[in-house]
N, C-alpha and C positions, 0 to 999 in steps of 0.2 A: 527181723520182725517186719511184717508187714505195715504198711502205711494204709489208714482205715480212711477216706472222706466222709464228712457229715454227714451224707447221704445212702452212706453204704450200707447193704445190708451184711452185715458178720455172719458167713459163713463155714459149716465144715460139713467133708462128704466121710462117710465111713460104708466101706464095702470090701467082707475079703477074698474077692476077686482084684487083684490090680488092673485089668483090661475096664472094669465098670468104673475105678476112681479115674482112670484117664482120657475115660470119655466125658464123665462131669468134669474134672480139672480143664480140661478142651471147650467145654461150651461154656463154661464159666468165665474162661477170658474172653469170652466174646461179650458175656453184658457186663458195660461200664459201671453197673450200681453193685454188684457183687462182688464181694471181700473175700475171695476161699483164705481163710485162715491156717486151713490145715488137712491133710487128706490122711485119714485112719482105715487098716485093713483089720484093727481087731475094736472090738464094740468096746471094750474095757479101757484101753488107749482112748478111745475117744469120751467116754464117760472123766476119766481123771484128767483128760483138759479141760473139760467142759465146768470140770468143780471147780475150776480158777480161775475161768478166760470165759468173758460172756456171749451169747452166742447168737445170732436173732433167727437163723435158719439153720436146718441140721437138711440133708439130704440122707438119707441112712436105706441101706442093703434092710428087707423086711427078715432073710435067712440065714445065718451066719452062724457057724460053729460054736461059737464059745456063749455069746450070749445073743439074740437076738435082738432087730432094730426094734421090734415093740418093746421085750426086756428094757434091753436100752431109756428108750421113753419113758418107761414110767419109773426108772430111779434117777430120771434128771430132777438136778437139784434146782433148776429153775424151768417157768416154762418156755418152750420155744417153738417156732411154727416148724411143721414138722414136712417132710414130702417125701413118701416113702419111694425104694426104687427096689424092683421086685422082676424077675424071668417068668413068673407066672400069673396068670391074669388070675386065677383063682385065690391069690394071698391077697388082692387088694380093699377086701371087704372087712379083712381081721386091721387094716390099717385105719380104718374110722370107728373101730373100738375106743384108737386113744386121740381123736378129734386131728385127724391127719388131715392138712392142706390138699392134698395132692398125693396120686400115686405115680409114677412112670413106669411105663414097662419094657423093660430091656429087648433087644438095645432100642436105647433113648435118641429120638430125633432131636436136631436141634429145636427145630420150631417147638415140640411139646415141650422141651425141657425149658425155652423161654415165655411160653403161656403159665407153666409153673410159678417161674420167677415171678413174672409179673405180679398173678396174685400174692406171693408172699409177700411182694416189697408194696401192693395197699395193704396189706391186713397188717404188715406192723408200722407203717405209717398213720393210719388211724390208729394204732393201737399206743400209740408215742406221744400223737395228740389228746388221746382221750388222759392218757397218765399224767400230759401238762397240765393239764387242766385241772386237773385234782389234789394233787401232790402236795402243791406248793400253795400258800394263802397267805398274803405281804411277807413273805419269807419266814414267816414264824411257826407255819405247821409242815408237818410231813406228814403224808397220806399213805399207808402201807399195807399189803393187800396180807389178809389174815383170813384162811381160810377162802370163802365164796365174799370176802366183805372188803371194805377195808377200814381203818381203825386211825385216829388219828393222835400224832407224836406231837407235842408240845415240844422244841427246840428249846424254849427259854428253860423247860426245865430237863431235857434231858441230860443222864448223867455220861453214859457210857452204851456201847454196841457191843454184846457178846455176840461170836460166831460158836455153833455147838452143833459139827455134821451142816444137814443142809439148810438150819433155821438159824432165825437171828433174835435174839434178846434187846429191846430195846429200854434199857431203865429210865426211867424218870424219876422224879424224888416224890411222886408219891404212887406211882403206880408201872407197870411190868407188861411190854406188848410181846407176844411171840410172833413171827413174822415170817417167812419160807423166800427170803432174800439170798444175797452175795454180799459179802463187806463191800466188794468193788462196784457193784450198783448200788447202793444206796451212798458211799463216799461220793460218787458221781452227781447223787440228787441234793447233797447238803450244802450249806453255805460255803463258798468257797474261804479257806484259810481260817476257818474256826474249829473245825474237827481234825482228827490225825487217828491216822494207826499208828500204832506201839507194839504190837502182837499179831499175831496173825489172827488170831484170833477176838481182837477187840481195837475199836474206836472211838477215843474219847472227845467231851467237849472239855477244850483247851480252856475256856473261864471258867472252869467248873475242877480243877485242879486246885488241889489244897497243899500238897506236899510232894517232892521228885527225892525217892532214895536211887540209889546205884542201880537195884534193881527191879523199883517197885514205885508206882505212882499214886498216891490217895486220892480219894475224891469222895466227896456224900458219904464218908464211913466205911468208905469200902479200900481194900489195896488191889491192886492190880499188876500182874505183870510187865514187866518193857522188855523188850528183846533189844539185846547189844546192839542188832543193826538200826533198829528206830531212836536210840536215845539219846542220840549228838541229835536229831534232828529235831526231837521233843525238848531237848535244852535250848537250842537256837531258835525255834517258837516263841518259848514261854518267854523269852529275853526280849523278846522285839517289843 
């Protein structure tokens, strides 16, 4: 597994050509802020890492057999700055259909492909700051982007996080946010050691448990599932 710095921008190239992922894998170790996490020669491959492993820059092939890098785009389950890499200057205009950074056009220089960079690593730099800034209010709210908005999560009283495909439920005990998050992004924004996953599909708040069975956790009325491999670690919590 890679080792990500605070500073790093997380990313993946997908292209199914292997000669175009070896020229981004190549000029990618050359800049120190870039993470390649992973190099994909089919679009699909890269879309089912992408639904578990967060991402902040995709490089993606615009033409590809099976699904295409716009395809691609628009069934990411999160967003991410995009910079398409294309052999024909003519596709680059279908790539700001879906608010694409950047286009490159094969073969890629290194110098273009690091003015690329560059702009991606401000546009989610500022885009990390503007999210601090919101997010969080003396640790008691969560700010979560619903639609073109965002919607805010009362912690004191949230119950529980469903994951359902690429949206998130977030309960509270008297009202219900839908949300187009990651369980692993938003575990990342909450208070540390108060919430856990238990499923893969759900994150609870650990004071807000009423009851632990073998296979099932209650809370606010509701039961929820625990998967075997979370529920030594949801018993060694709630002990502490």
């Amino acid at each position: 597994m890679n080792t990500v710095a605070v500073h790093s921008l997380r990313c993946i190239a997908v292209d199914d050509e292997p000669i175009g992922l070896r020229i981004i894998e190549s000029h990618a170790a050359k800049v120190p802020y870039l993470a390649l996490l992973g190099s994909f020669l089919s679009a699909t491959e890269a879309l089912a890492y992408m639904q578990g492993h967060p991402v902040d820059l995709l490089f993606v092939d615009i033409q590809m057999p099976d699904l295409s890098g716009l395809e691609l785009v628009r069934l990411l389950p999160e967003p991410v700055v995009v910079i398409f890499t294309t052999a024909h200057a003519g596709y680059a205009l279908e790539g700001f259909e879906v608010a694409a950074l950047d286009y490159l056009l094969k073969p890629i220089s290194l110098s273009r492909f690091l003015q690329a960079s560059s702009r991606a690593l401000e546009k989610v730099t500022a885009q990390k700051r503007v999210n601090e800034s919101v997010q969080s209010v003396a640790g008691a709210e969560l700010f979560v982007k619903t639609g073109y908005d965002w919607s805010r999560v009362n912690l004191a009283d949230l119950l529980y996080i469903e994951a359902d495909d690429n949206y998130l439920t977030f309960v509270e005990l008297s009202k219900q946010t839908l949300s187009r998050m990651s369980l692993s992004e938003v575990l990342a924004k909450l208070p540390v050691g108060e919430y856990l996953r238990i499923h893969k599909s759900y994150v609870i708040a650990l004071t807000k448990v009423d009851k632990v069975e073998r296979h099932q956790v209650s809370l606010g009325g509701k039961r929820l599932p625990v998967s075997s491999s979370y529920r030594d670690d949801l018993l060694r919590r709630l002990a502490k």
